[in-house]
C-alpha positions in Angstrom: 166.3 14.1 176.2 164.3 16.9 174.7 165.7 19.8 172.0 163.9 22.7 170.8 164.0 21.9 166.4 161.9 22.1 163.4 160.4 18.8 162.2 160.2 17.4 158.7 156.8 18.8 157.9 157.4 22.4 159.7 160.9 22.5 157.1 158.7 21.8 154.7 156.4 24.1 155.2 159.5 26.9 155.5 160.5 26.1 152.1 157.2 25.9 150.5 156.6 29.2 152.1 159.9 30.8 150.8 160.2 31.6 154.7 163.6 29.8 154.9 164.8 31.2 152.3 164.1 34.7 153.6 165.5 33.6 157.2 168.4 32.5 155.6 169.3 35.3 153.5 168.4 37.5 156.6 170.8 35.6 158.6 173.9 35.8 155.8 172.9 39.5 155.5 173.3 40.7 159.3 176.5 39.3 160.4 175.6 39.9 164.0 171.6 38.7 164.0 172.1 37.2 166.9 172.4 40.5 169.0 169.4 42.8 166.6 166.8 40.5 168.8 166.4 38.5 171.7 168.1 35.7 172.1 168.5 32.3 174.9 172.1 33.4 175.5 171.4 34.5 179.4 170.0 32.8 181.5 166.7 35.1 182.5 164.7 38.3 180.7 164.8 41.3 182.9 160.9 42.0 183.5 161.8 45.2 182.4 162.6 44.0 179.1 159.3 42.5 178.7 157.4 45.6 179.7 159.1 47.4 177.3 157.9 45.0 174.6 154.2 45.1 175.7 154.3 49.0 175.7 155.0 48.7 172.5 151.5 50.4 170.4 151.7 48.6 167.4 152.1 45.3 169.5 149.8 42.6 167.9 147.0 41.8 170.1 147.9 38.2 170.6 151.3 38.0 171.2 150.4 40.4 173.9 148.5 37.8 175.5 150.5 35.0 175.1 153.6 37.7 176.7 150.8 38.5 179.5 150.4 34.7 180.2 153.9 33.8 180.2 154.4 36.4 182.6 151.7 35.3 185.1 152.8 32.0 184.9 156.5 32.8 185.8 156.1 35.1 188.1 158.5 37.3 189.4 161.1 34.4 188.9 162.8 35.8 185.7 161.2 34.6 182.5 163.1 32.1 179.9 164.4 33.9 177.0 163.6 31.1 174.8 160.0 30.8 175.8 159.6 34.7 175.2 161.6 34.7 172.1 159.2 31.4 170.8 156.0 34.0 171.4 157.1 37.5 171.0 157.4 37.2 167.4 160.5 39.7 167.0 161.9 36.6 164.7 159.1 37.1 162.6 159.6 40.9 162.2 162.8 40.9 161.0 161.7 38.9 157.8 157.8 39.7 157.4 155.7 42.8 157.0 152.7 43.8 159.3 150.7 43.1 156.6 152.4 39.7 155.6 152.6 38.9 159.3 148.0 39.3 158.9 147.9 37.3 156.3 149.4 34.2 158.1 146.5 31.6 156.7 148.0 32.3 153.1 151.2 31.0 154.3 149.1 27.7 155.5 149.3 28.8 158.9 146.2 28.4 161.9 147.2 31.6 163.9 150.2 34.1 164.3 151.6 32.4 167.3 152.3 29.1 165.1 153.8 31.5 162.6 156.0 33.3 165.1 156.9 29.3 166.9 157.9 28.2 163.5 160.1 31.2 162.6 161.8 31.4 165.9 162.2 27.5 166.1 164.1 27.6 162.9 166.5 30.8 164.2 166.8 28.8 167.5 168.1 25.9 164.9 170.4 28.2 162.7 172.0 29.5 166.0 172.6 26.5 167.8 174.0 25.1 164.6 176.4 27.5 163.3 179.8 28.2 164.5 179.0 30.8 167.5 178.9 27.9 169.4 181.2 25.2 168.7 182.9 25.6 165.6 182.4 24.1 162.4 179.5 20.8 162.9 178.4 18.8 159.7 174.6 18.3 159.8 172.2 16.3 157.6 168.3 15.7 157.7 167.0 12.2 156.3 164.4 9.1 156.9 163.3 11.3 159.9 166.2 12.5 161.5 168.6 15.6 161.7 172.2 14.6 162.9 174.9 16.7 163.5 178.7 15.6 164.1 181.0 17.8 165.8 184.0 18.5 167.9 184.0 20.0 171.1 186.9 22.4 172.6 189.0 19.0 173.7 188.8 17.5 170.3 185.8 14.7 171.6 183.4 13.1 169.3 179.9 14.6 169.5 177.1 13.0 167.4 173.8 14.6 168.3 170.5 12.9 166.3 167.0 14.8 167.4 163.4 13.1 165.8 161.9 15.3 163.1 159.4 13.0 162.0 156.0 14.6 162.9 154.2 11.3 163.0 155.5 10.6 166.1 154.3 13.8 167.7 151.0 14.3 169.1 149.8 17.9 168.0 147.8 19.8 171.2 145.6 21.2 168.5 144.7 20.4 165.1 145.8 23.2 162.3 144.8 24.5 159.4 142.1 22.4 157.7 142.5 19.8 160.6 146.1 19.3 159.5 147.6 17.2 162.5 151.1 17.4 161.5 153.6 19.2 164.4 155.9 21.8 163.2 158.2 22.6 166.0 158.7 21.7 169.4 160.8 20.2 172.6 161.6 16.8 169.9 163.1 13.8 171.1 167.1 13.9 171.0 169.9 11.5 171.4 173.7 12.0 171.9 176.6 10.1 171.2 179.7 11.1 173.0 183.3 9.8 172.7 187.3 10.4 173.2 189.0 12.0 170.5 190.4 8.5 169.7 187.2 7.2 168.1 187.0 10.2 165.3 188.9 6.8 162.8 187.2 4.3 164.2 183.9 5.5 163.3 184.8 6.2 159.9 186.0 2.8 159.7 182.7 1.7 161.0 181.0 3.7 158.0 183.1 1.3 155.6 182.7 -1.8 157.5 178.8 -1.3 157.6 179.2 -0.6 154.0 180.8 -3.8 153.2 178.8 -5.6 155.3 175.3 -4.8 153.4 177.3 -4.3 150.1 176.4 -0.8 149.3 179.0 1.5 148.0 179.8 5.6 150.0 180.8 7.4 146.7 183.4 9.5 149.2 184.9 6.8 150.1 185.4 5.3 146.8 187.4 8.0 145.7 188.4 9.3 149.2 191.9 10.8 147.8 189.7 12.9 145.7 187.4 13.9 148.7 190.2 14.2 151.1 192.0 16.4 148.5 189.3 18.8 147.8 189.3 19.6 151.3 193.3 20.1 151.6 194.9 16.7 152.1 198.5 17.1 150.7 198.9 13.5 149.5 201.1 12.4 152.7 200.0 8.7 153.8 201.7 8.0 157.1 202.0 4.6 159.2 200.6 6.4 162.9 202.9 5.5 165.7 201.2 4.5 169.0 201.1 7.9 170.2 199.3 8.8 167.1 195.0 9.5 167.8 194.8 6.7 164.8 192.7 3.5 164.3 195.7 1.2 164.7 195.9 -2.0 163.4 193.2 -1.4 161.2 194.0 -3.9 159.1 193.7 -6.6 161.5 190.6 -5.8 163.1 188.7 -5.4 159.7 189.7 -8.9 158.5 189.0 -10.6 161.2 186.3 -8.8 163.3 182.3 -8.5 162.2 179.4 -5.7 162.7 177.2 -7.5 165.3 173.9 -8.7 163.6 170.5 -8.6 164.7 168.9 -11.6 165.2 170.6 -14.2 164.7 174.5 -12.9 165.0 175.0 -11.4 168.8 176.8 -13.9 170.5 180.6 -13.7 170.0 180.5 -17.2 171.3 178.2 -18.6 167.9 180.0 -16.6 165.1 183.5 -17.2 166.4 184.4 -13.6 165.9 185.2 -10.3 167.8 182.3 -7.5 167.6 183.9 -4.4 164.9 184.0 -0.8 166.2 183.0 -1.0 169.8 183.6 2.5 171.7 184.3 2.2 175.0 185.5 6.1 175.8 183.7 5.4 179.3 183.5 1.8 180.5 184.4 2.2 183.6 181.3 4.3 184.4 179.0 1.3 182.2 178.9 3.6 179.5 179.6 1.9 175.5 178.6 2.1 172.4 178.2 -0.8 170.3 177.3 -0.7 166.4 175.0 -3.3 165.4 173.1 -4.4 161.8 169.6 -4.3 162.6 166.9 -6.0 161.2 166.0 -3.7 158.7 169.8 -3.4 157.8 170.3 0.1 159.5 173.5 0.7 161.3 172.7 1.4 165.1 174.8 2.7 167.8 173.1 0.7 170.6 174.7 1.7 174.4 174.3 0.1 177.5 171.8 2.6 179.5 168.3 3.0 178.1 164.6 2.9 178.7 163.1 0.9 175.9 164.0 -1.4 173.3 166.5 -3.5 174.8 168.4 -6.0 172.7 170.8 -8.5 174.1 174.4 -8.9 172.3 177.6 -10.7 174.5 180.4 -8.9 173.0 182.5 -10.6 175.5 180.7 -14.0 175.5 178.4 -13.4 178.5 174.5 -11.6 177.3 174.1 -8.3 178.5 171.0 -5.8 177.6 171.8 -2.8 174.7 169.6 0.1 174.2 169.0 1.7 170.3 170.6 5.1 170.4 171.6 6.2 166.9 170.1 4.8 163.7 171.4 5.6 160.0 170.0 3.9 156.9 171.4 3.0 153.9 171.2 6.0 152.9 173.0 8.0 155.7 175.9 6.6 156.1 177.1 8.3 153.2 176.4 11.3 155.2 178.0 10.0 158.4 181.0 9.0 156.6 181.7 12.6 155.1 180.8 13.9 158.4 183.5 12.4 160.5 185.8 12.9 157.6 185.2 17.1 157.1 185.3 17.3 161.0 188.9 15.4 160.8 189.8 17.9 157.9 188.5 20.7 160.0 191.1 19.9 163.0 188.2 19.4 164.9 189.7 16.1 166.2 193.1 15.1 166.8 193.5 12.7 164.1 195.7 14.0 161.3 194.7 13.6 157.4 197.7 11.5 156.6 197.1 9.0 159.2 193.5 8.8 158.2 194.8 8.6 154.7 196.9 5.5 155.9 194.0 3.8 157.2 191.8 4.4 153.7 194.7 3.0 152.0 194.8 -0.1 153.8 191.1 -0.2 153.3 192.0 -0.5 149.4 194.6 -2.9 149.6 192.2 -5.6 151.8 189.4 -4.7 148.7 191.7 -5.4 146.1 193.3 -8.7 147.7 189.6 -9.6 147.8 189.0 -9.4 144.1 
């Protein structure tokens, strides 16, 4: 699927700029700046609304065009409030002068419309983002990637991971000094979603991967620190089966292993039951299965896909997995502190102490391994 974002060299280019800073500080400033402009929360533009933008007299001369296109090419059909706010440049305005707004090729820009795409893709960002939407979401950018985890109104796992590498777009024109990298754009995006009662498990993935590659998550380390500082009372409770709780976690972390690429995805040749498979909708076909790749990234690999199919048998017989998440060394630090704030932040139904249960037993399998 395709998302509307910012990628690694257009943030860049915001923060070399001091542009994100200002949109930023624009944004904490104006509690409702969601409303002062418009904004993709309807589903059309009144053409009224547009005409009143174009009769404006101070209207620069190419956003008038690119308004005059947009509305030839939509006809009399409505027009998209996100194309229109991408062009119109009222994101711009709020944060640069006229005369700041001319002098767009000392901000490293080729012409004012990639200015006003850049701006606006970054507001479009901030607003799908923030809590307007759906509540409190923990989001990281690294290695070429932006990931968010969240919670939806029913408490369901939401991992969301969009492609901000610019290498891997093709621009339609060259900028600035033949500068090819893409700022912004429809970027390739990937979702991960899950019952309420995988918010544990996937933490206990983080630790298991972890393990497995023997790199250390800080957080976890000294998770009754972390889980303190964001109001953890100390409780550690043993879950009852009603509980949303990774139960028998013990069990399954002794004597279950993170699937392996190449030479570990057959159940039947390691002797061993795959860790952490999610299976929130298996009667439809749809799991998620995390996996070791070759280059030692954790991968969420599910069973509908387009390209890059791997074979694993998680239950002895071969069936074809598609790549669907991916999180480095590096990240799953990140993810790991992700699914624990959401916890923290009731955005799940898992409760701290039950989570807390589960990190202890974590401990006491490290220490009896000593």
């Amino acid at each position: 699927m395709k998302s509307l974002g910012v990628t690694d060299a257009g943030y860049e280019l915001l923060e070399k700029t001091g542009l994100k800073s200002k949109i930023d500080e624009f944004c904490c400033s104006n509690e409702n700046w969601c409303s002062k402009f418009i904004i993709p929360v309807s589903s059309y533009v009144d053409v009224s609304e547009v005409e009143d933008i174009l009769d404006e007299e101070d209207i620069i001369p190419e956003r008038k065009k690119a308004i005059e296109r947009l509305m030839k090419k939509s006809g009399d059909s409505g027009k998209i409030p996100k194309d229109l706010f991408m062009i119109s440049g009222v994101a711009t305005d709020c944060i640069l002068s006229r005369n700041d707004i001319k002098g767009f090729e000392k901000l490293g820009f080729s012409n004012i419309a990639e200015l006003d795409g850049l701006v606006a893709a970054y507001f479009l960002e901030k607003y799908y983002d923030s809590s307007v939407l759906q509540g409190s979401r923990y989001i990281w950018r690294l290695d070429g990637f932006k990931t968010r985890i969240y919670g939806d109104d029913n408490n369901c796992l939401h991992i969301d991971q969009v492609l901000i590498d610019s290498s891997h777009y093709k621009p339609e024109q060259k900028r600035l000094d033949g500068d090819e990298a893409v700022l912004f754009g429809e970027l390739d995006t990937n979702f991960l979603i899950s019952d309420d009662c995988y918010w544990p498990v996937l933490a206990a993935i983080a630790l298991k991967y972890a393990d497995t590659v023997g790199i250390e998550i800080p957080e976890a380390i000294n998770w009754r620190e972390f889980m303190g500082n964001q109001g953890w009372d100390g409780n550690i409770v043993n879950p009852d089966l009603s509980s949303v709780a990774f139960h028998d976690f013990a069990f399954h972390y002794e004597n279950m292993i993170l699937a392996q690429l190449l030479d570990k995805t057959d159940i039947k040749k390691v002797e061993k039951t795959f860790f952490g498979m999610m299976e929130p909708y298996a009667s439809r076909g749809i799991s998620y299965l995390p996996a070791i790749d070759t280059e030692e990234r954790l991968v969420f690999y599910t069973d509908y896909g387009t390209s890059g199919a791997v074979e694993f048998a998680p239950y002895g017989g071969a069936k074809k997995y598609y790549p669907l998440l991916y999180f480095t060394k590096e990240d799953v630090s990140e993810l790991f502190k992700g699914v624990v704030n959401c916890i923290m932040t009731n955005l799940s139904d898992t409760r701290p102490e039950h989570l807390a249960y589960m990190f202890n037993e974590w401990d006491q399998i490290k220490e009896s391994k000593l």
